[in-house]
C-alpha positions, -999 to +999 in steps of 0.1 A: -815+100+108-807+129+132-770+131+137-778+151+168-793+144+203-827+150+213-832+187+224-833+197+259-870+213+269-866+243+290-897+269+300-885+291+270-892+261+245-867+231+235-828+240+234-798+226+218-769+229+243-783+261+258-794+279+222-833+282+219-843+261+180-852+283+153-879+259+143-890+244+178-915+217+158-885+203+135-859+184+150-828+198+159-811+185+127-834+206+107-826+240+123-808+252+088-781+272+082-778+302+112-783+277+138-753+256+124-731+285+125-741+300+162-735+258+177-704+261+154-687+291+168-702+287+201-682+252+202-642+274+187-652+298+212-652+275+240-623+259+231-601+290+222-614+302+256-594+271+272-564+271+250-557+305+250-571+322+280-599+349+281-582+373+272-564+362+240-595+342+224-597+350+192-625+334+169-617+305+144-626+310+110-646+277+095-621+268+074-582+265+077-555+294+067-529+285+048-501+309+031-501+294-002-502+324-035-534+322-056-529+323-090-551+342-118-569+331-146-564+360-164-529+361-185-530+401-179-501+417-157-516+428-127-508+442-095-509+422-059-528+430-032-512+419+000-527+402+031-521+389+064-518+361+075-521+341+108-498+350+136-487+317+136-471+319+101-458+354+108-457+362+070-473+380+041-494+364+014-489+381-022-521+377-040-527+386-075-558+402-086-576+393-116-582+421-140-621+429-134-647+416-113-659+381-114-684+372-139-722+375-129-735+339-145-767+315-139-770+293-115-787+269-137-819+248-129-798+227-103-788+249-075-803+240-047-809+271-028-844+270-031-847+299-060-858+267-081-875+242-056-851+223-036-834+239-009-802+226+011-794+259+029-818+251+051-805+220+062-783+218+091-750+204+083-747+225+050-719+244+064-692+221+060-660+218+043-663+181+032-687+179+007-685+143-006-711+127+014-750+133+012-761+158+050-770+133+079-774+101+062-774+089+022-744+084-002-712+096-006-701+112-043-670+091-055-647+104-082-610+120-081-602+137-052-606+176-057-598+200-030-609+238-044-604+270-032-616+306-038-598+334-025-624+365-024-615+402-026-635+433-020-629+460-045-650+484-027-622+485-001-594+483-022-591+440-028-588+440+006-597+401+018-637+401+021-636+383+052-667+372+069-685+363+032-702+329+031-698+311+000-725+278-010-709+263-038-724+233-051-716+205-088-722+175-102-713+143-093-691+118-119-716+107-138-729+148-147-758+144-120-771+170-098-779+160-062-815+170-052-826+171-089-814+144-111-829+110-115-822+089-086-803+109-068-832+137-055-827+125-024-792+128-021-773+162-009-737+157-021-719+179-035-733+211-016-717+226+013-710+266+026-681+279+041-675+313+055-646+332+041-616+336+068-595+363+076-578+361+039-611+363+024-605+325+014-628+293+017-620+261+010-640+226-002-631+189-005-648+174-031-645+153-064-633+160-097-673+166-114-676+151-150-686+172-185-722+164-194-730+171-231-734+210-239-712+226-207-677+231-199-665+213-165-674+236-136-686+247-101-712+270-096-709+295-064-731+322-045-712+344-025-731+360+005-727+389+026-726+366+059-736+331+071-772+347+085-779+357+042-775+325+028-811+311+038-825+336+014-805+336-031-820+367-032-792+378-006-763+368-034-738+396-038-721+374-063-734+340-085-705+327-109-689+295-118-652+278-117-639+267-156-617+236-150-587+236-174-588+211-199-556+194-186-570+181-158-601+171-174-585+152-202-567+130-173-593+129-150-616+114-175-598+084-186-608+072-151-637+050-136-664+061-131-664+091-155-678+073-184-690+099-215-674+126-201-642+120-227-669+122-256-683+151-241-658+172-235-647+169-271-675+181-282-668+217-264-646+243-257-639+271-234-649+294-264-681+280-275-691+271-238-723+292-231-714+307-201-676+310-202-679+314-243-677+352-239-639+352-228-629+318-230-630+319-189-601+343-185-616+353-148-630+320-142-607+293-151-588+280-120-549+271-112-549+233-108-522+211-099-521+177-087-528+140-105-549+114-110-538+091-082-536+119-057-562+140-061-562+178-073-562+213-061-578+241-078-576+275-069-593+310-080-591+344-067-624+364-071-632+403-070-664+412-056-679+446-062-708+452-040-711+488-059-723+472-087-762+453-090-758+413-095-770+404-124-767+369-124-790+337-107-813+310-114-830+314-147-851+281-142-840+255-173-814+281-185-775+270-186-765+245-161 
């Protein structure tokens, strides 16, 4: 079911308030990813118009600032970058940056971007910062809160925040199911949202707490784009990599409901035999988490991003999930 009202026909072709539909024969829920983002920022441009006056507007980023430190992965000194944030904190963020760039890894069969069938950038509603529930209608994912974070730097200008990027980050659910892919659940969208990086280069996603299926580590996979307007095509990626969980959290998490095998199945791996973070045991990719069981976690990773260098990574079909 739409969750948007009929379009408006106009002698250009139908409209949705006032913007001409990509695809005029779909509905307007099925416009994908661009025309999300122009309603979205039409709407913060509006309204920073009114609270603010003309000539202050300034652009909302899609997802809230906040002036909390990232931490590293890697146990390597290294130096800070520092960035600014908000007026309305009036302060400096310190952020430390991770010894090299972000690993290139696969995307897996399972990501959703259409590289390996299904596709969920093209729906409208994918850029959201809730990702629990299924776009328009379906299900909603249940499991431990998890709110995660990624804080993305660009080393070809000096780690300087890479604001503007758009990141699709996607997981599986409790049970180690994909959305879109795994039995019973094709259907389903959870678990898959994009957010565009703000002026600290940081996005943010509330989710759950995904479960260990037998052979992988717990993670999150991500793409990082150059802009919202690249993510309808994975061959855009600048960046495809994943988010270890450390095992901490996991151990806790999975004594839960609902998260039944994942116990067994982390036991059976590591971060050093893992096949995609066995290399370095995850030193770039494993995440700061704090938090509990009964309230809910937070994870957070910062992430370099050199657009000098080729991508290597991507969907390789059945290949590591």
């Amino acid at each position: 079911m739409s969750t948007f009202p009929d379009p408006t026909r106009t002698p250009q072709g139908p409209a949705y308030e006032g913007r001409l539909l990509d695809r005029p024969e779909e509905e307007v829920v099925d416009q994908g990813a661009p025309f999300d983002l122009r309603t979205l920022f039409s709407r913060r441009t509006v309204l920073s118009l009114v609270g603010l006056g003309a000539g202050g507007a300034v652009l909302a980023a899609c997802t809230p600032s906040t002036s909390t430190a990232a931490s590293t992965a890697s146990s390597t000194p290294a130096p800070t970058v520092t960035s600014t944030t908000p007026a309305a904190t009036a302060a400096a963020t310190t952020v430390a940056v991770p010894a090299a760039e972000i690993p290139d890894e696969t995307a897996g069969p399972y990501p959703g971007d259409g590289s390996n069938g299904p596709d969920a950038l093209t729906e409208s509603g994918i850029v959201r910062q809730d990702i629990r529930s299924s776009i328009g209608s379906g299900t909603t994912a249940a499991g431990v809160p998890l709110t995660f974070s990624l804080n993305i730097l660009d080393m070809a200008s000096g780690d300087a925040p890479f604001a503007g990027v758009a990141v699709y980050a996607w997981h599986c659910n409790a049970a180690g199911g994909y959305s879109m892919y795994s039995s019973g659940i094709e259907n389903e969208t959870y678990l898959r949202g994009v957010q565009v990086a703000d002026a600290d280069g940081r996005v943010s996603f509330t989710s759950i707490f995904p479960g260990c299926y037998s052979g992988r580590w717990p993670h999150i996979h991500f793409e990082v784009y150059p802009s919202a307007a690249d993510v309808t095509d994975s061959a855009n990626a600048i960046a495809t990599s994943q988010i270890a969980l450390p095992q901490s959290a996991c151990d806790a998490v999975y004594t839960t409901s609902g998260y039944d095998g994942s116990a067994q199945n982390l036991a059976q791996t590591s971060l050093t035999s893992d096949n995609v973070f066995g290399d370095d045991g995850g030193a770039l990719q494993l995440a700061a988490v704090t938090g509990d069981t009964s309230k809910g976690y937070s994870a957070t990773l910062t992430v370099r991003v050199d657009t000098r260098t080729a991508p290597t990574g991507g969907s390789m079909g059945g290949g590591p999930r």
